[in-house]
N, C-alpha and C positions, 0 to 999 in steps of 0.2 A: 812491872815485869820487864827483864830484860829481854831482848833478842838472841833466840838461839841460832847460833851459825852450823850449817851443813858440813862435815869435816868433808876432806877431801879424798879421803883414803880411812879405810878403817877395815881391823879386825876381826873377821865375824869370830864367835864364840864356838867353843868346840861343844860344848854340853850345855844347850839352856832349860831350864823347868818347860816341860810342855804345858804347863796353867797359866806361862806368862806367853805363849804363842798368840799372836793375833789369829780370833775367828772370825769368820761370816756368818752373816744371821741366814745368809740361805735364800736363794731366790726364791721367791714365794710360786711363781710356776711352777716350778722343777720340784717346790715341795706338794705342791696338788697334784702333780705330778705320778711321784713316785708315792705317795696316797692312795690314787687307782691302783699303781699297779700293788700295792700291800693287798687293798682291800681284795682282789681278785686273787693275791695267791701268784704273782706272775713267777717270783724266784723259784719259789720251791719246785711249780711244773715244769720251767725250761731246763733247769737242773734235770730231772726225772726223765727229760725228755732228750737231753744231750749225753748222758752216765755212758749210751753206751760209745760214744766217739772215742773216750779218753780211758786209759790204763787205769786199774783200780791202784796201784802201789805207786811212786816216783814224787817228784817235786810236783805241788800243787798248779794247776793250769791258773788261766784268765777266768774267773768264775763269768760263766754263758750270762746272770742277768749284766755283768758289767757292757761285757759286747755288745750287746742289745741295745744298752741304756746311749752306748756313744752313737751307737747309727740313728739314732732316734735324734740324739744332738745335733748329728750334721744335719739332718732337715733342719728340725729347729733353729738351730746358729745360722744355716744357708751357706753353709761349709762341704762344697762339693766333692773334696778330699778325703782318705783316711790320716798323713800326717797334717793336714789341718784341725783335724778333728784331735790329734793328738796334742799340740799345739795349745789349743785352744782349752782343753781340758786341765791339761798341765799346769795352766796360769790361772785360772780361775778356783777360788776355794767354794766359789755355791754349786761347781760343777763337780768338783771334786765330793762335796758333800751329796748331788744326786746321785754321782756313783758309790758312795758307801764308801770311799777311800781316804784313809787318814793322814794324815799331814808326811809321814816317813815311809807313805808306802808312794811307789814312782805310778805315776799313769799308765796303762799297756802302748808298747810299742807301735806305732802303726804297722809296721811290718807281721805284729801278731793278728791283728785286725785281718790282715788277708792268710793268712797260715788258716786262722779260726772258719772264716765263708767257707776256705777251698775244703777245711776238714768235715765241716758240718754237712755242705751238698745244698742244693736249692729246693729237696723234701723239707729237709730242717725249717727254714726259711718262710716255703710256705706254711708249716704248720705253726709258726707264728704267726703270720698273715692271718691263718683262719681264728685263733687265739684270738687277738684283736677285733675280728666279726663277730666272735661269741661274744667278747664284752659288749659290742653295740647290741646284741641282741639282749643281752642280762639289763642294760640301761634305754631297754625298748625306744630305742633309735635307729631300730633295722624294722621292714617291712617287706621291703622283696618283691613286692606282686609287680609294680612298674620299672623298668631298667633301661635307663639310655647309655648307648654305646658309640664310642667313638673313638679312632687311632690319631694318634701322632707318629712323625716321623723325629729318632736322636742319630744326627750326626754318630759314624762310627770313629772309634781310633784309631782310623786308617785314613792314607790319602791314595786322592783319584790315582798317584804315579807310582803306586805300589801293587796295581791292577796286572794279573796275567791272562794269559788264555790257559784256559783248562785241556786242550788238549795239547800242546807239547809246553806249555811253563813258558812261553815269549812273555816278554814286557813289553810293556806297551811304546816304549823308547825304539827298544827293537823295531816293535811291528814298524812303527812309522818309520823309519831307516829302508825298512825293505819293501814298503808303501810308496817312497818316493825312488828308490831306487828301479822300481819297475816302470813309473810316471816317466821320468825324464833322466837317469840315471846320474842323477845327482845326489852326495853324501852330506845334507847341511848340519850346519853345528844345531849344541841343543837349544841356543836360544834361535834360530831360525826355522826348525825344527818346528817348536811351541809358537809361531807366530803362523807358519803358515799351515799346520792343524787348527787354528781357530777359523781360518778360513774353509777351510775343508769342511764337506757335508758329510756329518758322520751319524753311527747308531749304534752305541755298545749295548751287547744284548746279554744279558745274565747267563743265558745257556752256553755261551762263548768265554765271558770274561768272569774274572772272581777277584778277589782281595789276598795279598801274600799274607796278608797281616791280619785281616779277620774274615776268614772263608766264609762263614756264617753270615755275614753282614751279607747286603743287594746293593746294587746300584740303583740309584733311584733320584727324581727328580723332588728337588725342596720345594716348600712352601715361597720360596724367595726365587725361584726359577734356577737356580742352581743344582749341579749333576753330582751328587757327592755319595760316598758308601756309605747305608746308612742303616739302623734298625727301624722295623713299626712296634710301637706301644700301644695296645690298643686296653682302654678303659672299661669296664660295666659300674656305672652308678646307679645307687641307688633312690630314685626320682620319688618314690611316695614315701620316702623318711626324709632323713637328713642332708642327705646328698651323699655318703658313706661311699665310699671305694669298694665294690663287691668282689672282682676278681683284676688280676690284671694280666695281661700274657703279652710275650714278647716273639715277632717274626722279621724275617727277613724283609727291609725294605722295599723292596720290590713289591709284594703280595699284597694282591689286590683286597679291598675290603670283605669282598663276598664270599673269597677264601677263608676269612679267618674269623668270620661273625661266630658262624656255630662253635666254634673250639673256646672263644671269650664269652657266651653264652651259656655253654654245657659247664667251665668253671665257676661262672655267676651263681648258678642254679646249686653245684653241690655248696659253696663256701657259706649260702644265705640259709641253707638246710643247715647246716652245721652251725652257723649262729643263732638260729631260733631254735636247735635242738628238735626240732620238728619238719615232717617235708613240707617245702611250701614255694609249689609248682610259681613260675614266672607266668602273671597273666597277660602283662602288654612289653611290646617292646619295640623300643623307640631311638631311630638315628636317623642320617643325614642322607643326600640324595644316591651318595658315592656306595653304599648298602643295599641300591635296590638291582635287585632282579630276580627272574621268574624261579631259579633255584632256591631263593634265599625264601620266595614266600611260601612257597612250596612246601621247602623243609619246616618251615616254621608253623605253618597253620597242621602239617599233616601229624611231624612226627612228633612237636613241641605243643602242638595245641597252643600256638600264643599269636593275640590279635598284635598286629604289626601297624605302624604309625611310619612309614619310610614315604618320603616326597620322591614322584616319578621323574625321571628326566624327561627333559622336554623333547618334542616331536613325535610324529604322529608312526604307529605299526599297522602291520598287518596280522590280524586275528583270526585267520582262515586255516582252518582245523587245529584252532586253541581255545579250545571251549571253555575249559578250567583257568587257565593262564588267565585267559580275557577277564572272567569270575573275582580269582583274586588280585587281579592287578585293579579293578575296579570298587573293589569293597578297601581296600589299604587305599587307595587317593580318594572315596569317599572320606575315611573314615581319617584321615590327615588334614579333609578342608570344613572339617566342624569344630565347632568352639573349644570344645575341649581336644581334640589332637594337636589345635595351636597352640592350646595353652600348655600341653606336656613337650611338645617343640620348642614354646621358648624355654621351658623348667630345664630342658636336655643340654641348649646353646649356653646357659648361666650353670649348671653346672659340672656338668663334663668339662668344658673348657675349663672352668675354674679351677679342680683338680689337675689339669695341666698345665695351668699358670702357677700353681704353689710345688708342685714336685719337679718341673725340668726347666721354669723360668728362674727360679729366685736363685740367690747364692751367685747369679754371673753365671750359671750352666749354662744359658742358650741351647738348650734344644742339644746337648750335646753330652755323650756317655766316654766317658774314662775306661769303661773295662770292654773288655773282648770274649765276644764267646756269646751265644743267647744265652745261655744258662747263669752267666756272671752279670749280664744286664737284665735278665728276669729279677736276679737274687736283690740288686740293689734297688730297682722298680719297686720293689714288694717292701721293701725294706721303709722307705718313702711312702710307701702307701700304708705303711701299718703304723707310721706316725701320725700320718696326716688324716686317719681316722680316728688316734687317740687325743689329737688337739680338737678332733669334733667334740667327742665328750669332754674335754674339760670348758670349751664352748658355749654347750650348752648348760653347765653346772655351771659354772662363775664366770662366763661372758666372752673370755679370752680363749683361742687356742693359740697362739702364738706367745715368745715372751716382748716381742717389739709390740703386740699388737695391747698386752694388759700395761708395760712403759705411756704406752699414748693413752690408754683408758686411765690413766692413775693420775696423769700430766693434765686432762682434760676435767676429771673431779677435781683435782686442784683451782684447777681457773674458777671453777663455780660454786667453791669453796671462796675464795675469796672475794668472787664478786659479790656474792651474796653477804659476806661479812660486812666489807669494807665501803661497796659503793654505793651502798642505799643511804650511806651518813650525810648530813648538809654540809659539813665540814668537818677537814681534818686538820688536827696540830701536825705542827713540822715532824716530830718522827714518828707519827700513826702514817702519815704521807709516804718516807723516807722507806719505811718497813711496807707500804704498800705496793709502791711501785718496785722497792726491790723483787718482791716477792712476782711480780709480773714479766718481770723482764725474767725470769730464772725459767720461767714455766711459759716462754715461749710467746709472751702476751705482748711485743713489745709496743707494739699497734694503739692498746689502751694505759700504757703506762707512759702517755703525755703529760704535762704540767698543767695544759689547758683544760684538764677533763675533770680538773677537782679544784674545788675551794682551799685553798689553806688559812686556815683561821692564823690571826696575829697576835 
C-alpha cells in the first residue's frame, strides 16, 4: 500500500450525498442523557410551557428543548459562556446529535441564547428547575425531611472603580479628590491618589455607596479578604437523599445569613412539595455557625415547626428576661453536640460545599458571574442547578454524572481489562508483549508498561 499525501489546497465539493457524510456514533452520556429526558416527556412540556412567549404565525424560533439542552452543556462542558457554548456545539457532531440538529442546520447563535433567557423571564427558568425536582422525585432520589443550607459569595461584573454614592452620583475618584482636597489641599494624580487611599482608614457602606454597573450587586468582603461587588448564592440541599439541589436563590452581597435563611427555606419547602407531588413539611434543618441567632430559631421552631442543628457562636450572654430565647438556644447546641447532629453536620460540609464546587468552581468560573441583575444570576444559578441534579440521576443509573467523569471510569475498566487478560500469563511472545504494553501506555498505565515487569519468552 502506497502513502497518501495531504494536498495542499483543495476544493470542497458544491453537492455531496448526505450517506457519504461522516457520522458520530454519539456520545454515550449525552445519549443516556437525552433518554431521561425522552422518557419524562421534557420536549413536548417545555414547548407547552414556552407557546405562550412566541407568535403563533412567522419564521420558526430556537425550539426551547434546544436552549435548555446547550445550558445544560455549559455545565457539562464547564464552558462558562453562551459563545462558548456556541463554539463548542458547532464543532462537535455527538453534541450536535444531543441537540437533535442535523448536519445543514447551523447551531443557535449565542446572541439568541440571551434574546431567549431575557424573553422567557426567571418564572420560565424556575419552572424548569422545579421540572428537574419532579424527576428526582419520579426516580425516588428526593426526600426532603433533612436540608442543609449554605451561601456563597460570585464576584459581580463590576469593579470596586465604578462605585458611586447614591445620593448625588460622585465616583469615588471624585470623592477622594475632594477627600484630599479638604486634608491638605492638594490635587494628586490618579496613580498617587490610589497609593495613598490604601493608606487611608476607610469604610464603604452600602447605604452610601452602590455599583454604576450593577446596582443590584453589595459590596462585600470575600472569602480571600478582598472588598469586591459581589452577589450571595445561597444553596438548600437535600441531606436525607442524594444530595439534590432543592432551591437556590440569589441576594445582594452584603446580606447577612439570617436575612436570607427563611426566603431559601420557604423555596426549599415549595420546590420538594412539588417534586414528590405531595406536601412534605421540612423536619430538620441544618447550617453553619454564620445562621444562628435568636430570630432565626425562633422563626423556625415557631412558624416552620422545624428542629434546627445550627453551632452557637462562641462566648458567653446574658439571659435575663429570656426565658424562651435561653430554651431554644439550649435545645439547638444540645441537639448539634449529639452523635447524630455531627453526623448531619458533616453530611451538610460534604455536600452543600460540593454543589458549590461543581456549579461556580469548574469551567475557570472562580466564584465569578458574567451577568448582571439578580434576576439574570438567579436564572443561570438555577440553570446549573437543574443540570447538576440531572447528572445526580444519570449517577445513580450508570455511575457517571459527568462526561469526563464516565471518560475516566471507561479509561479505568480498561486497565482491569487488561490486567486481568494479560498479566496473570507466565510468559509473553514479542507481539502479545508489544500489543500489551501498547495498550497500557494508551490508557494512562505507563507506570506498568515497563520491560522489567514481564517475561518475554524466546
Amino acid at each position: 500500500m502506497s502513502i497518501k499525501r495531504k494536498r495542499s489546497e483543495s476544493q470542497s465539493e458544491m453537492w455531496i450525498p448526505t450517506a457519504t457524510v461522516a457520522k458520530s456514533p454519539g456520545h454515550p452520556f449525552y445519549e443516556r442523557l437525552n433518554r431521561l429526558l425522552r422518557e419524562h416527556r421534557f420536549d413536548p412540556w417545555v414547548e407547552d410551557l414556552c407557546e405562550e412567549f412566541y407568535a403563533k404565525t412567522g419564521r420558526g424560533s430556537v425550539p426551547p428543548g434546544v436552549y435548555f439542552r446547550m445550558l445544560f452543556i455549559g455545565y457539562f462542558e464547564s464552558i462558562p459562556s453562551n459563545r462558548q457554548i456556541e463554539w463548542r456545539c458547532q464543532d462537535s457532531l455527538s453534541l450536535r446529535a444531543f441537540l437533535g440538529l442535523s448536519l445543514e442546520e447551523r447551531v443557535p447563535d449565542h446572541s439568541s441564547l440571551t434574546k431567549i433567557r431575557d424573553r422567557l423571564g426567571l418564572e420560565t427558568h424556575q419552572r424548569v428547575f422545579q421540572w428537574v425536582v419532579s424527576v428526582l422525585g419520579e426516580e425516588k432520589l428526593l426526600d426532603g425531611k433533612t436540608v442543609g443550607i449554605d451561601s456563597t459569595t460570585l464576584a459581580a461584573d463590576a469593579s470596586m472603580k465604578t462605585i458611586r454614592r447614591k445620593d448625588n452620583g460622585q465616583s469615588y475618584p471624585e470623592y477622594l479628590s475632594e477627600i484630599f482636597e479638604e486634608e491638605d489641599g492638594s490635587r494628586p494624580d490618579a496613580p498617587t491618589k490610589t497609593r495613598k487611599d490604601r493608606k487611608r482608614s476607610k469604610k464603604l457602606s452600602n447605604k452610601e455607596w452602590e455599583s454604576s454597573s450593577d446596582p443590584e450587586a453589595g459590596i462585600t468582603r470575600m472569602k480571600d479578604g478582598t472588598t469586591k461587588v459581589a452577589h450571595k448564592v445561597e444553596h438548600a440541599v437535600d441531606l436525607s437523599g442524594h444530595g439534590a439541589v432543592t432551591a437556590v436563590t440569589v441576594h445582594p452581597g452584603h446580606h447577612g445569613d439570617t436575612e436570607t435563611v427563611k426566603e431559601t427555606f420557604d423555596q426549599a419547602e415549595v420546590n420538594t412539595t412539588i417534586g414528590k407531588q405531595e406536601l412534605v413539611p421540612i423536619e430538620e434543618l441544618v447550617a453553619d455557625k454564620g445562621y444562628h441567632s435568636d430570630p432565626v430559631l425562633e422563626e423556625m421552631e415557631q412558624e416552620a415547626q422545624v428542629r434546627t442543628y445550627i453551632p452557637a457562636k462562641n462566648g458567653k450572654r446574658n439571659w435575663k428576661g429570656k426565658t424562651e430565647e435561653q430554651r431554644r438556644h439550649r435545645n439547638n447546641r444540645a441537639r448539634t453536640q449529639r452523635a447524630y447532629g455531627k453526623s448531619i453536620m458533616r453530611k451538610r460540609g460534604e455536600l452543600v460545599e460540593r454543589s458549590f464546587q461543581h456549579l461556580y468552581d469548574r469551567g475557570g468560573q472562580k466564584r465569578r458571574t458574567t451577568f448582571r441583575g439578580t434576576e439574570k444570576v438567579l436564572t443561570s444559578c438555577l440553570m446549573k442547578a437543574a443540570a447538576f441534579n440531572l447528572g445526580l440521576v444519570l449517577r445513580v443509573r450508570f455511575g457517571y454524572g459527568a462526561p469526563k467523569t464516565m471518560a475516566n471510569g471507561l479509561k479505568e475498566a480498561m486497565k482491569g481489562i487488561l490486567l486481568n487478560t494479560f498479566a496473570g500469563s507466565a510468559s509473553l511472545s514479542g507481539p502479545q508483549r508489544s500489543f500489551f504494553v501498547w495498550n497500557l501506555q494508551i490508557t494512562g498505565m505507563t507506570e506498568c508498561a515497563s520491560a522489567k515487569n514481564f517475561q518475554v519468552a524466546a
